[in-house]
C-alpha positions as a LaTeX table, in Angstrom:
\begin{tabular}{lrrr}
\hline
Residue & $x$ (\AA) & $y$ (\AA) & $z$ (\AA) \\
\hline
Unk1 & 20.37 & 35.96 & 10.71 \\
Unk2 & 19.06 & 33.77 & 13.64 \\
Unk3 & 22.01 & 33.37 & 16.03 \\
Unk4 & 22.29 & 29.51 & 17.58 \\
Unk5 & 25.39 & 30.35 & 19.08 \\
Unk6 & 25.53 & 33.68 & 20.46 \\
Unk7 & 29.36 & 33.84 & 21.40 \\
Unk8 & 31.25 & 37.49 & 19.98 \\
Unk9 & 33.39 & 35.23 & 17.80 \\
Unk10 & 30.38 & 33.64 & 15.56 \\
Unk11 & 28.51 & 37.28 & 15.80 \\
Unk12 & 31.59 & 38.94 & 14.26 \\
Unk13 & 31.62 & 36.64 & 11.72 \\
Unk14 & 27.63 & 36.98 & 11.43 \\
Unk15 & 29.02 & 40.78 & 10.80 \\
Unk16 & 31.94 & 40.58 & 8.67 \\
Unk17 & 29.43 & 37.85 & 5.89 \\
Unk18 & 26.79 & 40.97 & 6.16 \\
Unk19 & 29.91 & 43.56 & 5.40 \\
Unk20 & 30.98 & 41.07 & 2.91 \\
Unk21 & 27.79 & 40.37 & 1.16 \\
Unk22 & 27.04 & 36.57 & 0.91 \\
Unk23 & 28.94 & 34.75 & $-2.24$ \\
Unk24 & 30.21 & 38.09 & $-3.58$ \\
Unk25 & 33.72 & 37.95 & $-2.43$ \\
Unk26 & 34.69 & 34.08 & $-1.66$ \\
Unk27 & 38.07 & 34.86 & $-0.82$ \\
Unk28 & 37.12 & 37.50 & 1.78 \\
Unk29 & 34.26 & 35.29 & 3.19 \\
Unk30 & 37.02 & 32.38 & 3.72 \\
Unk31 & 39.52 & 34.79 & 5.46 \\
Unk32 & 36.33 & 35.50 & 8.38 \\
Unk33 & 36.05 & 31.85 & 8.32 \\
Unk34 & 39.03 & 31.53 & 9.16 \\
Unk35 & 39.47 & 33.92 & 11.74 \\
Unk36 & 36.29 & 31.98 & 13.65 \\
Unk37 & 37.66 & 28.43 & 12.68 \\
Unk38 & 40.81 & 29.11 & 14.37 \\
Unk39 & 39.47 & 30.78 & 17.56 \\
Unk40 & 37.66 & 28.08 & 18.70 \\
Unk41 & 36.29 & 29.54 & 22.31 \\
Unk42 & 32.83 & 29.13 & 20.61 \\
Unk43 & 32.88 & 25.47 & 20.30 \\
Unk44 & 30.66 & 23.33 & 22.07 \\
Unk45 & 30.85 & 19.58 & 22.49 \\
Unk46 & 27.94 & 19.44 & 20.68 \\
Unk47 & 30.11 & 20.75 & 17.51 \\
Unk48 & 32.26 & 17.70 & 17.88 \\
Unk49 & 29.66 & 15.32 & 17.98 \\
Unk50 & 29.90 & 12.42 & 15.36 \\
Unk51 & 26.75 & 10.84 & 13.69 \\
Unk52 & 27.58 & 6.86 & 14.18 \\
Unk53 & 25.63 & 5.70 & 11.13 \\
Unk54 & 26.48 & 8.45 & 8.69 \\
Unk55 & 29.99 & 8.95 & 9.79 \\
Unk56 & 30.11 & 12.54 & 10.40 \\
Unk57 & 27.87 & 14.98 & 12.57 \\
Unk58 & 26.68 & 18.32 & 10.77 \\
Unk59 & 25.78 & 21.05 & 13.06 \\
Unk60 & 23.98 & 24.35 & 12.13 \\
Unk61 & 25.81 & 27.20 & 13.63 \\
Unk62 & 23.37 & 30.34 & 12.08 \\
Unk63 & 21.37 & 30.38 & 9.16 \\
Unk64 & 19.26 & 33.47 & 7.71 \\
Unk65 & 15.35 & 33.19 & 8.39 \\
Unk66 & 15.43 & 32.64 & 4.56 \\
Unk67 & 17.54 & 29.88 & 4.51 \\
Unk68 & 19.71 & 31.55 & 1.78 \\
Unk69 & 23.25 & 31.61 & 4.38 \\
Unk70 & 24.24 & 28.80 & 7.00 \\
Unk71 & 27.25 & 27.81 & 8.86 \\
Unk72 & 27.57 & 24.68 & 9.56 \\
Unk73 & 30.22 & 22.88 & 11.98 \\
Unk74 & 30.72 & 19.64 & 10.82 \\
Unk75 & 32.93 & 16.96 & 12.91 \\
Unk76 & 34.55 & 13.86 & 10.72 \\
Unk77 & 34.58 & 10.41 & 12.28 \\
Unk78 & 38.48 & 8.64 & 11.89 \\
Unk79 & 38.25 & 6.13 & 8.80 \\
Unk80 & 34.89 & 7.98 & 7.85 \\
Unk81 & 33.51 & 10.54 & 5.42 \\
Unk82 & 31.09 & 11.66 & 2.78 \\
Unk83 & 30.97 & 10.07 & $-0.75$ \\
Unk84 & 31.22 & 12.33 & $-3.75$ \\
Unk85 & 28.40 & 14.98 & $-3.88$ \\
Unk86 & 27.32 & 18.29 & $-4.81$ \\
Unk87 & 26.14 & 21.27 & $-3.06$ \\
Unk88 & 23.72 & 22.99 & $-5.33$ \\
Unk89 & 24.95 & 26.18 & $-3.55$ \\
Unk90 & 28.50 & 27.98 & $-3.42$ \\
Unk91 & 30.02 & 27.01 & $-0.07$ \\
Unk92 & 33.83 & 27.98 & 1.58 \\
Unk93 & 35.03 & 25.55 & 3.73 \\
Unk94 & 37.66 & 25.99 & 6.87 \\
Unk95 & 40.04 & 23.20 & 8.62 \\
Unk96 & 39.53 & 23.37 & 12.27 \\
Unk97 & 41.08 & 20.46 & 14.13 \\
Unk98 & 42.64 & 17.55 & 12.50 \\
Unk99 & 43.09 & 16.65 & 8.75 \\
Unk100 & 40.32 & 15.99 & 5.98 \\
Unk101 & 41.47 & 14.27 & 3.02 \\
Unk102 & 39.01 & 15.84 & $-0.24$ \\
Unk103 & 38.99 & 14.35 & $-3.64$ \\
Unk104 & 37.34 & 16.49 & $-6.77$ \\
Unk105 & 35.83 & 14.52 & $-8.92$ \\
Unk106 & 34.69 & 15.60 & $-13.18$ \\
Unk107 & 31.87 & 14.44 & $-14.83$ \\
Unk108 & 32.55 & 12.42 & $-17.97$ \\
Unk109 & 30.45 & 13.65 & $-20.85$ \\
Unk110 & 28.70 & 10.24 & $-21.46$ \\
Unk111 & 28.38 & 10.22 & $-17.76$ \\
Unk112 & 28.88 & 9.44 & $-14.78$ \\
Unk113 & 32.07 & 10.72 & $-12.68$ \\
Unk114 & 35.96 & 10.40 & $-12.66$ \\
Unk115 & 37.99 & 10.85 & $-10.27$ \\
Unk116 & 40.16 & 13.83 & $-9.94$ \\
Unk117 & 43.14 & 15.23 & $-7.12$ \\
Unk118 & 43.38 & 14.96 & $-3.34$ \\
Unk119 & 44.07 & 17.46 & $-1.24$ \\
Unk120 & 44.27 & 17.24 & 2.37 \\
Unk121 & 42.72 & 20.62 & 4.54 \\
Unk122 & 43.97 & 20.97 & 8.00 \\
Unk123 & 43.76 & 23.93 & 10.42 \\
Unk124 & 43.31 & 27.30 & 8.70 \\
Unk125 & 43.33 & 25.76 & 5.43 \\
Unk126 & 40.34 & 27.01 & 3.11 \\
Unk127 & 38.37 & 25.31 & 0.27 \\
Unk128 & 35.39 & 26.83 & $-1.80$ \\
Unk129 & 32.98 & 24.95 & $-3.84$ \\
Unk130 & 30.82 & 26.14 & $-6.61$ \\
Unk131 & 27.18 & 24.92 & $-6.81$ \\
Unk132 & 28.09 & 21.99 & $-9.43$ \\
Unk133 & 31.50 & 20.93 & $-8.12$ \\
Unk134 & 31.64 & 17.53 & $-6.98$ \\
Unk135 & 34.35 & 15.81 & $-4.28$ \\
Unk136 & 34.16 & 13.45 & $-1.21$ \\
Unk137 & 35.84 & 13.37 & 1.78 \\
Unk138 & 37.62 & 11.25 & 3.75 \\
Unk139 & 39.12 & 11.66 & 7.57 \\
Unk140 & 42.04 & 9.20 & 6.74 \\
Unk141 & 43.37 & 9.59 & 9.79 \\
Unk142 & 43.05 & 7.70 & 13.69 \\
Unk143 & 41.54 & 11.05 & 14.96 \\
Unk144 & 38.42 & 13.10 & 14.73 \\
Unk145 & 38.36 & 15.91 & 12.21 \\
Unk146 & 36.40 & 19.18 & 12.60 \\
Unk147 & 35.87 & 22.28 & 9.74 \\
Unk148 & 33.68 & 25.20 & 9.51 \\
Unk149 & 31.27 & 25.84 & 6.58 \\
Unk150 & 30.01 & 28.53 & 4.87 \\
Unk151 & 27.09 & 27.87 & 2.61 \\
Unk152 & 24.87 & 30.37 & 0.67 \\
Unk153 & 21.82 & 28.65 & 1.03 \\
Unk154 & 21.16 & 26.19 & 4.01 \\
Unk155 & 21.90 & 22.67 & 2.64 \\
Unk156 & 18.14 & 21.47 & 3.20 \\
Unk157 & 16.89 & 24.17 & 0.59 \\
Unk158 & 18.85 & 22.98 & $-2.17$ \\
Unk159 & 19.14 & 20.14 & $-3.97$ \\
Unk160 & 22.26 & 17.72 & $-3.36$ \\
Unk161 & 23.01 & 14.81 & $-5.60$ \\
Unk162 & 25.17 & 11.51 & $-4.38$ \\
Unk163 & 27.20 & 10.27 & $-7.08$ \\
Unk164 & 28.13 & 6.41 & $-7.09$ \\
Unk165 & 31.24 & 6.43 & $-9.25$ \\
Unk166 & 31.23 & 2.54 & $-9.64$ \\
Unk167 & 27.20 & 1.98 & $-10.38$ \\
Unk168 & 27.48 & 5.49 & $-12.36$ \\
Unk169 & 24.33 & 6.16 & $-10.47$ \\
Unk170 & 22.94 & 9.63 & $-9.27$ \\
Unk171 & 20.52 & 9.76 & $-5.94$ \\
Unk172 & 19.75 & 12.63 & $-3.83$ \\
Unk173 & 22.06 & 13.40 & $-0.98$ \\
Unk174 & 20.57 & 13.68 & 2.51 \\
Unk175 & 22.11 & 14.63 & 5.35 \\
Unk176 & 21.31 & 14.61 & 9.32 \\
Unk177 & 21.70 & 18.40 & 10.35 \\
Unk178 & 21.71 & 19.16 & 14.07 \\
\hline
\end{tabular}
C-alpha cells in the first residue's frame, strides 16, 4: 500500500487490513477501523477540511498501487451531505467526530428508488455497504461531522451512480478526492 500518512496508528491499520485480507472479514475490518477512527493522533487539519460547493471534503488516507483498497477520511459540512448513491465496491464505514444521519434507500422494480430507514452513526459506530447498496447522508446537525472509510477499490476505479429519487433519474456520481 502507498502510505499518505505515515503515523503508527494508520500503519497498524495498513497491517491489521493485510492480516485481515481486504473484504473477507467485514466485521473484523470495521473493528481496525475503529480502533484508528477513535485514536485520532493521526488527524490532520487537512482531514477536516470541507469542500464548500460539494458539501463535504473526501480525503485519501492510503490506497494500494492497484487501486483495489483506500481509506478515505471524509469531513461532513453542518446542514450538508451526499444524495443517495452507490459504491460499486464493498466499503465499512467508522463515526469519528460528530453525528451523520444515513438513509438506505431500495430500488423499486419498475424503477427508480424508495426510500428506506435512518440511522444516525456517531463515534465508534460502524456501517458496511455492499457494492449495490444505495443511501445518502446527511450531517443534520450545527457541527462538522468526520468518519473513516474503508473501501475495496479506490472510489475513482469504480463506477458510482447518483440516484435522483424525485426525477427517478440515474447519473454518474463524482466526487472531489484530496
Amino acid at each position: 500500500m502507498e502510505t499518505i500518512a505515515h503515523h503508527p496508528v494508520v500503519a497498524c491499520l495498513q497491517a491489521e487490513i493485510r492480516a485481515i485480507g481486504p473484504g473477507r472479514d467485514l466485521p473484523a475490518l470495521g473493528r481496525a477501523l475503529r480502533r484508528a477512527a477513535l485514536d485520532q493522533a493521526w488527524v490532520t487539519p487537512r482531514h477536516r477540511e470541507i469542500d464548500a460547493e460539494q458539501g463535504f471534503g473526501s480525503h485519501l488516507v492510503f490506497e494500494e498501487g492497484n487501486h483495489d483498497l483506500a481509506l478515505f477520511v471524509v469531513s461532513w459540512a453542518p446542514g450538508r451531505g451526499a444524495p443517495p448513491h452507490d459504491h460499486g465496491t464493498w466499503g465499512v464505514v467508522c463515526g469519528m467526530t460528530g453525528f451523520e444521519t444515513n438513509t438506505t434507500w431500495t430500488r423499486r422494480p419498475g424503477g427508480g428508488i424508495e426510500r428506506g430507514g435512518d440511522y444516525v452513526v456517531g463515534p465508534g459506530d460502524l456501517v458496511t455497504v455492499g457494492p449495490e447498496d444505495i443511501h445518502s447522508v446527511t450531517n443534520l446537525t450545527d457541527r462538522p461531522a468526520t468518519s473513516l472509510h474503508l473501501y475495496g477499490r479506490h472510489l475513482d476505479h469504480v463506477a458510482r451512480n447518483r440516484f435522483d429519487p424525485a426525477a427517478g433519474t440515474v447519473s454518474p456520481f463524482i466526487v472531489r478526492i484530496r
